[in-house]
C-alpha positions in Angstrom: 111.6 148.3 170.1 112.3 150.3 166.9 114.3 153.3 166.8 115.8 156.2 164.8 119.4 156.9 164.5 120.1 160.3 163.0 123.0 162.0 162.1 123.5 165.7 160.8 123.1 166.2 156.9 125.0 169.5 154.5 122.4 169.1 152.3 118.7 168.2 151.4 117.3 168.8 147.4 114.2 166.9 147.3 110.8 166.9 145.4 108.4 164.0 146.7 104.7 163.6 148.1 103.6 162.8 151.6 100.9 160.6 152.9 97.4 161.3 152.8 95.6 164.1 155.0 95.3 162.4 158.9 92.0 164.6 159.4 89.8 164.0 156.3 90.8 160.6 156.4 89.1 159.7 159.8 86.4 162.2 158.0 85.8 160.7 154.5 86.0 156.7 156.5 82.7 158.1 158.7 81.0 159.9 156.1 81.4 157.7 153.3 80.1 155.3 155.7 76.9 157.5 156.5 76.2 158.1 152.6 73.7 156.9 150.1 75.8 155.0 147.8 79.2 153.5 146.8 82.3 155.9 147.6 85.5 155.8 146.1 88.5 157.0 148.6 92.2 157.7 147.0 95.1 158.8 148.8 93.4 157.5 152.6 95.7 157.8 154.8 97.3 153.9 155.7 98.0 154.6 159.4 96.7 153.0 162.3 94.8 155.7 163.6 92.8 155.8 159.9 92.6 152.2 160.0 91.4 152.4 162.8 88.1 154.7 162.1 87.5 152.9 158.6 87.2 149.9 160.9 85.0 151.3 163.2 82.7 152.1 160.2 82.7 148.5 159.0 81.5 147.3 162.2 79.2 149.5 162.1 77.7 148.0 159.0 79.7 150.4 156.6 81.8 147.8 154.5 84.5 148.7 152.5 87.2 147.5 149.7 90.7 147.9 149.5 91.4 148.6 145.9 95.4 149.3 146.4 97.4 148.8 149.8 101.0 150.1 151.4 102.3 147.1 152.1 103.1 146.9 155.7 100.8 149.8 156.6 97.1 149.4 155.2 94.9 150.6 152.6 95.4 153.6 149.9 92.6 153.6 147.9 89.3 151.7 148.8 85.6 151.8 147.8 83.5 152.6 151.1 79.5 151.1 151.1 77.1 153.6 153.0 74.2 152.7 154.4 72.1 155.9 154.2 72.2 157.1 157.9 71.4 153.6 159.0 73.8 151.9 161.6 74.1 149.2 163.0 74.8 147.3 166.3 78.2 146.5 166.5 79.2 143.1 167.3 82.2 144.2 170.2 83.7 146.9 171.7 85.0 149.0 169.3 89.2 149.7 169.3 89.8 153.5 168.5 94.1 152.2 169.4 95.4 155.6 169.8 92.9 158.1 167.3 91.5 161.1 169.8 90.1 162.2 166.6 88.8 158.7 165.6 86.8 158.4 168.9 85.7 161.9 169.6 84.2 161.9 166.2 82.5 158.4 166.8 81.0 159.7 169.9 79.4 162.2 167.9 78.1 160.0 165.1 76.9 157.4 167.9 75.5 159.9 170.3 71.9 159.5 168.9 71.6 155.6 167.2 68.7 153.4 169.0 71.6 150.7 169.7 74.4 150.8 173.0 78.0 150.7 171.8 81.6 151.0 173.7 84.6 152.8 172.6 88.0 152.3 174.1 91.7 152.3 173.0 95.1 152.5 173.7 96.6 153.7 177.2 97.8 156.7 176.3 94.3 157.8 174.7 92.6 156.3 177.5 94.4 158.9 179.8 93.1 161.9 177.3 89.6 164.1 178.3 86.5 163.1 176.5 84.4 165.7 178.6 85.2 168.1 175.9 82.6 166.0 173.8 80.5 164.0 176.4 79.4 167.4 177.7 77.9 169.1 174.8 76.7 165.6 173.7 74.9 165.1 177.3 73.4 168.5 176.5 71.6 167.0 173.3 70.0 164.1 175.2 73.1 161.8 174.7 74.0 159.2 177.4 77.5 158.1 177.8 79.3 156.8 180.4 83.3 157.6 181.0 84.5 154.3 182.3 87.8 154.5 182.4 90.2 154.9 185.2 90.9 158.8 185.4 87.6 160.5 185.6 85.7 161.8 182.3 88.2 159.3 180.4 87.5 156.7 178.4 86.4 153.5 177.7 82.8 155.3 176.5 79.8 153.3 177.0 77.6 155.2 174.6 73.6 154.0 175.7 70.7 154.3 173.0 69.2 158.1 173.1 67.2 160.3 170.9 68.5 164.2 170.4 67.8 166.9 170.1 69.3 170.5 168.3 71.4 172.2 170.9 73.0 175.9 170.1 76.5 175.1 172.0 79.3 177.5 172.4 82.3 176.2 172.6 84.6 176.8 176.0 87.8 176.3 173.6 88.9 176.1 169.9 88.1 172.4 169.0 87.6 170.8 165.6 87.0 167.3 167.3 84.1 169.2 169.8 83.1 171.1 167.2 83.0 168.3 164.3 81.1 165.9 167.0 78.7 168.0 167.8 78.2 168.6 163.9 77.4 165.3 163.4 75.5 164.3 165.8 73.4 167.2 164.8 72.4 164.8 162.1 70.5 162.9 163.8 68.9 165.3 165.5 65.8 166.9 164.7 65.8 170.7 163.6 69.3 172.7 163.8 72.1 172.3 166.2 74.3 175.1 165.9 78.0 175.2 167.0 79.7 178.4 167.9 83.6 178.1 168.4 86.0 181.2 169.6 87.9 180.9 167.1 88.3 179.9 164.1 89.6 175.8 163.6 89.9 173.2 161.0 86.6 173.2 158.7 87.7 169.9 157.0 84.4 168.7 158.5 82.5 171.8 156.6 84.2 171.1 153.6 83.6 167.5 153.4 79.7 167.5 154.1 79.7 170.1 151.3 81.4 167.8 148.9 78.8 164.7 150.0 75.9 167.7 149.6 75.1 168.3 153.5 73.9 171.2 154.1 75.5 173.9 156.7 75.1 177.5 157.4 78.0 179.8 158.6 77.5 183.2 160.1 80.8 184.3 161.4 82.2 182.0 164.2 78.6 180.2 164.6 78.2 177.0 162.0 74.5 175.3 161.9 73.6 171.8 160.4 69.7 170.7 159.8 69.5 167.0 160.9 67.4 164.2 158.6 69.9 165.3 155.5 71.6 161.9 153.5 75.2 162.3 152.7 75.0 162.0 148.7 77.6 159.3 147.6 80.7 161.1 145.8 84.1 160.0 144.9 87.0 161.8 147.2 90.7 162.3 147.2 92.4 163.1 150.2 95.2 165.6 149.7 98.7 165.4 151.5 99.1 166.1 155.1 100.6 169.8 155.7 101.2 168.2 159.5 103.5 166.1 157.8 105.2 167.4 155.5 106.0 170.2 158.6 108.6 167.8 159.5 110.7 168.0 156.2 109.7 172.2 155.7 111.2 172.5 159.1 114.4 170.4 157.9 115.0 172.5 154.5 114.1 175.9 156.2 117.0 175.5 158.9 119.7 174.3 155.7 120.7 177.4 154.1 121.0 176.5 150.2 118.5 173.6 150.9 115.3 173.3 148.0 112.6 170.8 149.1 109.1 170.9 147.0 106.3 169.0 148.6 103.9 168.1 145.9 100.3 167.5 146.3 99.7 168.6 149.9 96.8 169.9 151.5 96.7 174.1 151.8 93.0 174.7 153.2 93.6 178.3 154.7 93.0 176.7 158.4 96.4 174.3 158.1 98.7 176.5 157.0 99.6 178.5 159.8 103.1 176.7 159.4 104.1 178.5 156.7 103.2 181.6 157.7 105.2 181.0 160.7 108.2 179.7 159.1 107.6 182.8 156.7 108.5 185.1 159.6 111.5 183.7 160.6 112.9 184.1 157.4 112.5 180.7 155.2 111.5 181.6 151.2 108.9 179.9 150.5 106.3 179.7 147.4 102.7 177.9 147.6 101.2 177.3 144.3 97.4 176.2 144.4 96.7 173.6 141.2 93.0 172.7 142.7 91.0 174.6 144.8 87.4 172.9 144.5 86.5 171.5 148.3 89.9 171.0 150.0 92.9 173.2 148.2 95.7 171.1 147.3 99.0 172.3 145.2 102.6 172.5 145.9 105.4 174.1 148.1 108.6 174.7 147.6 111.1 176.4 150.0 114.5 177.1 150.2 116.6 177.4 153.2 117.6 180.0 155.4 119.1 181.3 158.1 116.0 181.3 160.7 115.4 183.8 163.4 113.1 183.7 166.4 109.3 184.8 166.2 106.4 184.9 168.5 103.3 182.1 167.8 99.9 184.4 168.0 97.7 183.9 170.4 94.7 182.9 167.0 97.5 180.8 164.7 97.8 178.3 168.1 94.5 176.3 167.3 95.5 175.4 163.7 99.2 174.7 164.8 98.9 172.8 167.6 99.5 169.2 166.0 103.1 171.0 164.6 104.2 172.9 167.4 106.6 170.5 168.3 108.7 170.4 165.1 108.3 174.2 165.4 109.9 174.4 168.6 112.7 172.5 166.7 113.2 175.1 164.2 113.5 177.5 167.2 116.7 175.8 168.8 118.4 176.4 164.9 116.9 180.2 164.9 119.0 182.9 166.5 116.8 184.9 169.0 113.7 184.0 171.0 110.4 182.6 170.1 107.7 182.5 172.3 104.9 179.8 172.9 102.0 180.4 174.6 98.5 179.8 175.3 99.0 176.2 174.2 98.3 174.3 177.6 96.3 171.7 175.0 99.8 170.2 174.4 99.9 168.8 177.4 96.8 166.4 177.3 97.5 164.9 174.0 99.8 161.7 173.5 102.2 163.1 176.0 102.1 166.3 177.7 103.7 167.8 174.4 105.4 170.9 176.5 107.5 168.9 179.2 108.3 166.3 176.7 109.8 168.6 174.0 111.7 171.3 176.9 113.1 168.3 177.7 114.1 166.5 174.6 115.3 169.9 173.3 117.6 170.8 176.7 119.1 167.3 176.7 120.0 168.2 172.9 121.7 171.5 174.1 118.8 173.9 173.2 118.5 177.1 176.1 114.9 176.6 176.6 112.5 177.9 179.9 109.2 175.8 180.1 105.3 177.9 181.3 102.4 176.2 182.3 101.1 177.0 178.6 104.0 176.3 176.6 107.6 177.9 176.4 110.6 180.0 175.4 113.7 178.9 173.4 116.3 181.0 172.8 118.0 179.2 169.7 121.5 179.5 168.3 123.5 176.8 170.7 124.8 174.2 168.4 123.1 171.1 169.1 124.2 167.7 170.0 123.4 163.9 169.8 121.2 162.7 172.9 119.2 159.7 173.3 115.7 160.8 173.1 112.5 158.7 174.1 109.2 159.5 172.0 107.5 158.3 175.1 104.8 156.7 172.7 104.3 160.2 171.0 104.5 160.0 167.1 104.8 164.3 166.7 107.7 164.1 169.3 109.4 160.8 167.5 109.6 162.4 164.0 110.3 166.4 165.5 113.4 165.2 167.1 114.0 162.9 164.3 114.4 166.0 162.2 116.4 168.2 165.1 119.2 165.0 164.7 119.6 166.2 161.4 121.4 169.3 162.9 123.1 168.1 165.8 126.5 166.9 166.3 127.0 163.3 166.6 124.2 160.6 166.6 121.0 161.3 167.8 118.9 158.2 168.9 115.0 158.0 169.2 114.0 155.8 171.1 110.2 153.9 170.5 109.3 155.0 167.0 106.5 152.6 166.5 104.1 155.4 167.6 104.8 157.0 164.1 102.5 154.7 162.3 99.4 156.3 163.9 100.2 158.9 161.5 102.9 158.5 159.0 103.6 155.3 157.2 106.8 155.9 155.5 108.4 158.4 157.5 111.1 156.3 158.2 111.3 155.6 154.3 111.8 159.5 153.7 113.9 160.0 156.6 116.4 157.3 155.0 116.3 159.4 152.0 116.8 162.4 154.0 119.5 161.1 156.0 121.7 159.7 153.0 121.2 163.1 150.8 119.5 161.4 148.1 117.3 163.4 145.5 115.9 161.1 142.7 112.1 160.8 143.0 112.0 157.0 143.1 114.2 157.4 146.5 111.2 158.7 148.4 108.3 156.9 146.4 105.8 154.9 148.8 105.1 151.7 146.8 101.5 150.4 146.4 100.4 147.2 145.0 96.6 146.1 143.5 94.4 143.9 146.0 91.6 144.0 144.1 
């Protein structure tokens, strides 16, 4: 059982990249996959989740190459093969491990192929709703059985079914829905349009426009036409913004702290983060170097004293995934800030509310839990406790980085969970941990494979 032991830090000057983007990783493996030609992929994210989807695609009959690899962790840059819309059967059940976004998406893609196919994974995703998808999807002519042990759960037994264009509105603010309705919409004939209540992640937009599929966007409604080829294209993925939360957390609480992130992803639906961390005082500076398809450019903030703020009821779709580091950055705030209407947090890899009110009180934070989330009152000092991740990679690295301010050493307790999403972190931690600034402390090495 692996673990993190964390003790507080006076200082943190850093400039170094994170891994690539978790969402248009899982994106670029499908629709490179579903393209017309040869795809090269730089910066893919090496975690298992990834891994995981790019897999799924090859036994689909979408083979890739591994150009350059993380050792230890998986693939960095790789040529993908589509196949021009054309599936096929897979030879087993296919393992989604722990990636809600790798198997909602799937469902979508696999919704309308003439072949039957099952998805299943780990426990913990096995235990997360799938009738957020399997509805809209029945409502196209889909057929899929939830076979797993809590009702509307997976394993999905997805049977052979032709679709058709649905105009579905969205009961909740859902990339995955939205993003597997989108694509099953391809293989659908005429338009399925989608129409969310609020605005969410476009990654899914942005990347059919870079492989030339066609959508329309009036307001909150987004349309695709089905019978359209993703056109082959070359695509980097840009750093993850939900990653390198963690560290902007860590060098906003340090007063006289300087971190810059290089390279990371700043499409205008991500960075809700900053705008939070914004109001509770951190100086911060974004600076956009490419803004074709996905933005990507740097940040650099300096740290503050932090004080409480209030999470708007339309930033909680787009920050949901870093919530919990945000909650951290509340304990070391003086004041109050106030969660709610994020009751999704408590059917992802752990209920994400009860887990961090408790990992926070244990650590000495004054915190009072709702039904949709909470209220922290920062300021106590913190101190070490012994915290368990419970299998939850966002709760193993947001309490990694609240040891980093507490008294004594903080333990955290089943860290493996981190690989679904951030190969390295431990790496960068280590660097964070011991002070160091050179660049070569926090550089991920790759070697050739091909």
């Amino acid at each position: 059982m692996s673990e993190f032991r964390v003790k507080a830090i006076s200082k943190l000057q850093a400039e170094f990249s994170v891994p690539g983007d978790k969402s248009m990783s899982h994106r670029a493996a499908i629709l490179g996959g579903l393209s017309n030609g040869v795809c090269t992929v730089r910066n893919f994210l090496p975690s298992e989740d990834c891994v995981n989807t790019l897999n799924a695609m090859k036994a689909l009959g979408a083979p890739h190459e591994v150009l350059d690899t993380l050792p230890g962790y998986g693939p960095v840059n790789l040529r993908i093969h589509g196949q021009s819309m054309k599936l096929s059967q897979p030879a087993a059940p296919i393992d989604c491990g722990n990636a809600g976004t790798g198997m909602r998406l799937l469902a979508g893609l696999l919704a309308g192929q003439d072949f039957p196919t099952e998805l299943f994974g780990d426990a913990s995703l096995s235990s997360r709703p799938m009738g957020r998808i399997t509805v809209p999807l029945g409502q196209m002519g889909a057929n899929i059985e939830t076979r797993g042990e809590k009702p509307g759960c997976a394993p999905l037994y997805i049977h052979p079914a032709k679709l058709t264009p649905i105009t579905y509105e969205m009961p909740m603010a859902s990339a995955q829905v939205k993003s597997a309705v989108l694509l099953a919409g391809m293989f659908a004939e005429g338009k399925t349009t989608v129409i969310q209540p609020a605005e969410t992640r476009d990654h899914t937009e942005r990347m059919l426009a870079d492989f030339r599929v066609s959508t329309r966007r009036e307001g909150n409604a987004i349309s695709i036409f089905g019978g359209q080829i993703p056109e082959a294209c070359d695509f980097t993925v840009p750093g993850d913004i939900s990653s390198a939360a963690f560290w902007l957390v860590a060098a906003a609480a340090l007063p006289g702290s300087r971190l810059l992130i290089k390279d990371v992803g700043l499409n205008p639906t991500r960075t809700a983060i900053l705008k939070v961390l914004s109001r509770m005082g951190a100086h911060m500076t974004e600076i956009v170097h490419s803004s074709e398809g996905e933005p990507i450019g740097n940040i650099e903030i300096h740290g503050a004293e932090l004080t409480g703020t209030t999470l708007f009821i339309d930033e909680i779709p787009n920050l949901i995934d870093e919530i919990p580091v945000i909650a951290v950055a509340a304990a070391l705030a003086r004041g109050r800030t106030i969660i709610r209407n994020a009751k999704e947090l408590r059917v992802k890899e752990t209920d994400r509310i009860t887990t961090v009110v408790n990992g926070l009180r244990a650590m000495g934070a004054e915190v009072d839990e709702f039904e949709d989330g909470m209220e922290i009152t920062g300021g106590r000092p913190l101190h070490a406790a012994t915290i368990d991740s419970c299998g939850d990679h966002r709760i193993a690295m947001a309490f990694a980085i609240a040891g980093l301010f507490a008294s004594g050493e903080t333990v955290i307790r089943n860290t493996e969970c981190v690989n679904t999403s951030y190969p390295g972190f431990s790496h960068h931690l280590d660097a964070i941990r011991h002070e160091r600034s050179q660049a070569s402390d926090f550089s991920l090495p790759t070697q050739a494979t091909a």
